[in-house]
BAFI-635585 format. One record per residue (C-alpha): chain; x, z, y; residue number from 0. Coordinates in steps of 0.25 Angstrom, whole numbers. Layout:
# residues N
<pt 'A'; <X; Z; Y>; NUM>
...
***
This chain:
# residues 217
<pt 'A'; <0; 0; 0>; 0>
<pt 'A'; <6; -5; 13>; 1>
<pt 'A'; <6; 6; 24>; 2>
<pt 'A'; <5; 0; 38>; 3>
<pt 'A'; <8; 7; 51>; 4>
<pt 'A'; <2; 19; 55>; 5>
<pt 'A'; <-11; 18; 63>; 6>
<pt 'A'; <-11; 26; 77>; 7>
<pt 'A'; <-24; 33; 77>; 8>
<pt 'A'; <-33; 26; 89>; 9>
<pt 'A'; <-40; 33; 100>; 10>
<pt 'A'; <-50; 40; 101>; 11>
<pt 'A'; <-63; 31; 101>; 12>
<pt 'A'; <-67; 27; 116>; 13>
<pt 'A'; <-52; 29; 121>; 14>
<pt 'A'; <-42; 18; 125>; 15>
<pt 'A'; <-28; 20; 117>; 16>
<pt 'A'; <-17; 22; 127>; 17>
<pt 'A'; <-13; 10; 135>; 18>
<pt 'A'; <-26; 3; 134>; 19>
<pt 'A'; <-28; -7; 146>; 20>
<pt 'A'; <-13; -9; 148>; 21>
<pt 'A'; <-9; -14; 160>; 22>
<pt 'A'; <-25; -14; 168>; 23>
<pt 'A'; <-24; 1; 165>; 24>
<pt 'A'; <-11; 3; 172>; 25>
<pt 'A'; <-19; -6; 184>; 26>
<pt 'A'; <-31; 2; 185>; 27>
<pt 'A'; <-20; 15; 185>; 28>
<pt 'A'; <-14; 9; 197>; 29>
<pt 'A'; <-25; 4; 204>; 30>
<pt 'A'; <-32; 18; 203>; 31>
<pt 'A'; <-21; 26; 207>; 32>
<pt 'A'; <-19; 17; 219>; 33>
<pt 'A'; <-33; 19; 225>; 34>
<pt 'A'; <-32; 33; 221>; 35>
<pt 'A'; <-19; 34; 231>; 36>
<pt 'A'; <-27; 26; 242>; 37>
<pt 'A'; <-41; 35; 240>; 38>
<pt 'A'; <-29; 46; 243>; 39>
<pt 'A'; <-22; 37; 255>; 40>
<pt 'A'; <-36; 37; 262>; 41>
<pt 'A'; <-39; 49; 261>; 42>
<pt 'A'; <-27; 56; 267>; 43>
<pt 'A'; <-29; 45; 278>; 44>
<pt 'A'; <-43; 50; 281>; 45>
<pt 'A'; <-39; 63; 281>; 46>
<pt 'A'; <-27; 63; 290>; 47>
<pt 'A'; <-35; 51; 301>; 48>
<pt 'A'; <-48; 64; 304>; 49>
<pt 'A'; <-36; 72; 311>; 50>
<pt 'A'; <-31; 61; 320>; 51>
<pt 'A'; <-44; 56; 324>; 52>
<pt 'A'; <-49; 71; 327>; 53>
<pt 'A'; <-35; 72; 335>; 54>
<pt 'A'; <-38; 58; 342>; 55>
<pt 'A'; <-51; 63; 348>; 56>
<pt 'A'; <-50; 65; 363>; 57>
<pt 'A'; <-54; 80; 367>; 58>
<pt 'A'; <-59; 84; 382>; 59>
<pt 'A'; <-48; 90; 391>; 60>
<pt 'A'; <-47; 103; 389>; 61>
<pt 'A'; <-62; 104; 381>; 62>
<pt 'A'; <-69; 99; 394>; 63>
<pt 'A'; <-81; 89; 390>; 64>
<pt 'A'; <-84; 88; 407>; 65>
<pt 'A'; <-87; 74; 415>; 66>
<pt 'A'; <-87; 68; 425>; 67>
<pt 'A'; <-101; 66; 428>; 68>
<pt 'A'; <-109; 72; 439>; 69>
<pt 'A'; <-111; 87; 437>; 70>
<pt 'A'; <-125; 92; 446>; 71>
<pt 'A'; <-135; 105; 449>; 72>
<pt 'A'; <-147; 99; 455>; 73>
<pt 'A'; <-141; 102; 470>; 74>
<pt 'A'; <-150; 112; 480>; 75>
<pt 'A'; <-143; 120; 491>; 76>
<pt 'A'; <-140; 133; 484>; 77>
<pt 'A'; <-140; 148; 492>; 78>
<pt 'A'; <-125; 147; 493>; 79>
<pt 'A'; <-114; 141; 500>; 80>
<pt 'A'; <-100; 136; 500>; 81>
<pt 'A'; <-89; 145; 502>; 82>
<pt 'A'; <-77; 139; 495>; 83>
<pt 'A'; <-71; 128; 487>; 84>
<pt 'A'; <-58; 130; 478>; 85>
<pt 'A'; <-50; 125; 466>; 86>
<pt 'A'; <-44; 130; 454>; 87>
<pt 'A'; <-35; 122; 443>; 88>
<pt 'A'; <-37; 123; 430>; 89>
<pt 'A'; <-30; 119; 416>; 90>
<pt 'A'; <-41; 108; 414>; 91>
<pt 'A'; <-47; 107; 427>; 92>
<pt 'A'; <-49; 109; 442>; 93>
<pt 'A'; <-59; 116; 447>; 94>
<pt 'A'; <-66; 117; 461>; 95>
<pt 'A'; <-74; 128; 465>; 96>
<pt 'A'; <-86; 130; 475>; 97>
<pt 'A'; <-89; 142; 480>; 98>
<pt 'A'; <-101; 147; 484>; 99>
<pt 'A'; <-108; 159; 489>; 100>
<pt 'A'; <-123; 163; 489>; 101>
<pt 'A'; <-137; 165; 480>; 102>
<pt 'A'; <-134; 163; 467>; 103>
<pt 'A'; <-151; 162; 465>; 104>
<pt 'A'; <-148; 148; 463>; 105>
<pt 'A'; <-140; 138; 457>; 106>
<pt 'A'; <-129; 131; 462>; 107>
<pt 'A'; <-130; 114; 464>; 108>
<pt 'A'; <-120; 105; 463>; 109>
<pt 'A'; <-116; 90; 462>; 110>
<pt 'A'; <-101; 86; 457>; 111>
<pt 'A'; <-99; 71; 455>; 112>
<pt 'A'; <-89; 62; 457>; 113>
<pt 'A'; <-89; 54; 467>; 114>
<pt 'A'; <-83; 41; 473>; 115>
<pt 'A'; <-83; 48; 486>; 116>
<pt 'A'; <-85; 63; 491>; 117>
<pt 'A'; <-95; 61; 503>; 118>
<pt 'A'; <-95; 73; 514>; 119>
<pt 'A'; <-111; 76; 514>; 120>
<pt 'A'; <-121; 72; 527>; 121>
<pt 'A'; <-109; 63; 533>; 122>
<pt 'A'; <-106; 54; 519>; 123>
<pt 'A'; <-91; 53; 522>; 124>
<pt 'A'; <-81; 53; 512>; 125>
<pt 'A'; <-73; 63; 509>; 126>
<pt 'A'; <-58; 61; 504>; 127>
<pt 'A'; <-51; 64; 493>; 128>
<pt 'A'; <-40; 63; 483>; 129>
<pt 'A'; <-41; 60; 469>; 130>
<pt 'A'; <-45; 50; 460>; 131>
<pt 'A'; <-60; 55; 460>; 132>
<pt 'A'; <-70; 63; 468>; 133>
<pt 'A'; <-82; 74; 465>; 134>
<pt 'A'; <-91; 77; 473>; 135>
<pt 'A'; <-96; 92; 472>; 136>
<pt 'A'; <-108; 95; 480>; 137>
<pt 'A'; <-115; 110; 478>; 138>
<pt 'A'; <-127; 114; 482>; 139>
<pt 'A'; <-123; 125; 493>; 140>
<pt 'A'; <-118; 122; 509>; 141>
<pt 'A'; <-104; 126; 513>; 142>
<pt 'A'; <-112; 135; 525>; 143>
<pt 'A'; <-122; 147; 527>; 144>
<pt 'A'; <-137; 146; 532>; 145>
<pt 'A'; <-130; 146; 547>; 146>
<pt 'A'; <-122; 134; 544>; 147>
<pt 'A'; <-109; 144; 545>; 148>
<pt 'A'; <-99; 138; 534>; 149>
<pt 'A'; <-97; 147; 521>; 150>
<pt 'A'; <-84; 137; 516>; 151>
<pt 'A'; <-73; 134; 526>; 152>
<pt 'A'; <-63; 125; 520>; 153>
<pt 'A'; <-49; 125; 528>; 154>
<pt 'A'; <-49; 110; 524>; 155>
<pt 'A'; <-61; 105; 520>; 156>
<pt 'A'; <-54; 91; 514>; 157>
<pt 'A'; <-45; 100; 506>; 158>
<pt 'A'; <-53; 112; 500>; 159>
<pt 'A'; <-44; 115; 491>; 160>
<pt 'A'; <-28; 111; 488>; 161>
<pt 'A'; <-29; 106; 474>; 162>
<pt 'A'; <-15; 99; 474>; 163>
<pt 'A'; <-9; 102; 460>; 164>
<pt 'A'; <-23; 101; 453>; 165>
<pt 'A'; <-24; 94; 441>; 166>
<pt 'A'; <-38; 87; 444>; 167>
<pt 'A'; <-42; 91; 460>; 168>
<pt 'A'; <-37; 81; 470>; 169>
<pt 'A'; <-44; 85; 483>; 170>
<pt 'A'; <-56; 95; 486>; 171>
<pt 'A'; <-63; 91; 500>; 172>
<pt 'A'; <-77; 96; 505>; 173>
<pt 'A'; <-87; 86; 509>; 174>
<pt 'A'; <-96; 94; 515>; 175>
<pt 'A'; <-109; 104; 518>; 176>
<pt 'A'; <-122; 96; 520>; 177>
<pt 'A'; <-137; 99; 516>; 178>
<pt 'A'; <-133; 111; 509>; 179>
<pt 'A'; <-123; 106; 500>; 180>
<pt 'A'; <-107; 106; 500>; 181>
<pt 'A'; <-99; 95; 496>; 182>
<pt 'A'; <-83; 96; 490>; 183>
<pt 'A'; <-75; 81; 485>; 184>
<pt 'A'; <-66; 85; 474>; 185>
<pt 'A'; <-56; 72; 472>; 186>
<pt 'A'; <-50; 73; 460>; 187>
<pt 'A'; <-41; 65; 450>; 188>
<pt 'A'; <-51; 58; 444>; 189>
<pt 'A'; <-63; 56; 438>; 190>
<pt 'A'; <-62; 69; 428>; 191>
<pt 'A'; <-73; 78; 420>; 192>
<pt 'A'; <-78; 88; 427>; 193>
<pt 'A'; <-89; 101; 428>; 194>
<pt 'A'; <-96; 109; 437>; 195>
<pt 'A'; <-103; 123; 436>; 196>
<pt 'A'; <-105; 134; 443>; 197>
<pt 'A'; <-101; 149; 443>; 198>
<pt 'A'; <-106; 162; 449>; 199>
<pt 'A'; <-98; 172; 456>; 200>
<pt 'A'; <-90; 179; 455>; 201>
<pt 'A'; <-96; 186; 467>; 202>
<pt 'A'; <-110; 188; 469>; 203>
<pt 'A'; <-115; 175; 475>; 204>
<pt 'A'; <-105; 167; 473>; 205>
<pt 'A'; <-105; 154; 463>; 206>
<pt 'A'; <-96; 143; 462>; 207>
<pt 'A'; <-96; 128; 458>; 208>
<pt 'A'; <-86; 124; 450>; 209>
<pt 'A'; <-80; 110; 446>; 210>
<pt 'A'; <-70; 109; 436>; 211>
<pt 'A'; <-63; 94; 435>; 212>
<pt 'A'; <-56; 91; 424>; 213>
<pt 'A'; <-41; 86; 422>; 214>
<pt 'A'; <-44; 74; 413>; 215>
<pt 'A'; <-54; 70; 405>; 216>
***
């Protein structure tokens, strides 16, 4: 009886013997780890591209979300009246102040827009100043009593206030008393953000108006 060479045992039944598929296994093999790398690839992309854009984002100078449109309180002559106008700086703006002095029963009006021109009030004359822009701020109360004596007496009324050194203030000028209102030009370095609000005190009867301009948008 002849004896032939020994049988390998087969595989298990639904299983393919090592090797089957030759070289299109290897293919598959390949072509599955590169799109496995790529997958990977994109999505350390992805990942890494969130930051930068977040970063990219522009953010408001110093948190401020102000503008440059007009800013208003339905304006009535209030039960004050004007007793000084001053400046302050500020790390992320100038700020002008009008003082007043009176009832505090009611509110204080203004106006503050910019404006091609400043315009003294009853005359219409145009009042200079320097700076790549100009506000116009116009409250609510006369610059003198009942008696028409004057409650704010500027040394210089076309220089109120030496703002040389500001960051934003260029020129601050009064314009004028009429009808129960007072006028200040601010000329400024341009057109920039900025808000108005008012503040009682800090004695009694006293209130200010305050304009805060911004150094850059």
């Amino acid at each position: 009886m002849t004896i032939g060479p020994a049988m390998r045992p087969g595989p298990p039944h639904g299983q393919e013997p090592e090797g089957a598929g030759g070289a299109h296994g290897g293919m598959w093999s390949t072509v599955i780890r590169r799109r496995a790398l790529a997958l990977c690839a994109g999505a350390v992309m992805a990942l890494g591209a969130a930051p930068a854009a977040a970063a990219g984002t522009p953010q408001p100078f110093c948190g401020q979300v102000w503008g440059s449109l007009p800013e208003a309180v339905p304006m009535r002559v209030a039960d004050a009246v004007v007793t000084d106008v001053r400046a302050g700086r500020h790390e992320c703006f100038d700020r002008l102040v009008v003082d007043l002095h009176g009832e505090a029963d009611r509110p204080l009006t203004y106006t503050v827009r910019y404006a091609p021109q400043v315009r003294e009030p009853g005359s219409g004359h145009t009042v200079p100043l320097r700076g790549g822009a100009a506000l116009q701020v116009v409250v609510g109360a006369p610059a003198h009593g009942e008696q028409r004596q004057p409650t704010y007496v500027p040394a210089d009324r076309a220089e109120l206030v030496d703002v040389d050194g500001y960051g934003t203030f260029r020129h601050v000028a009064l314009a004028g008393s009429f009808e129960g209102q007072t006028s200040v030009g601010l000329g400024t370095r341009a057109r920039l953000p900025f808000r108005t609000f008012t503040l009682a005190g800090p004695d009694s009867g006293q209130v200010r108006l305050v304009v805060d301009v911004a150094h850059r948008w």
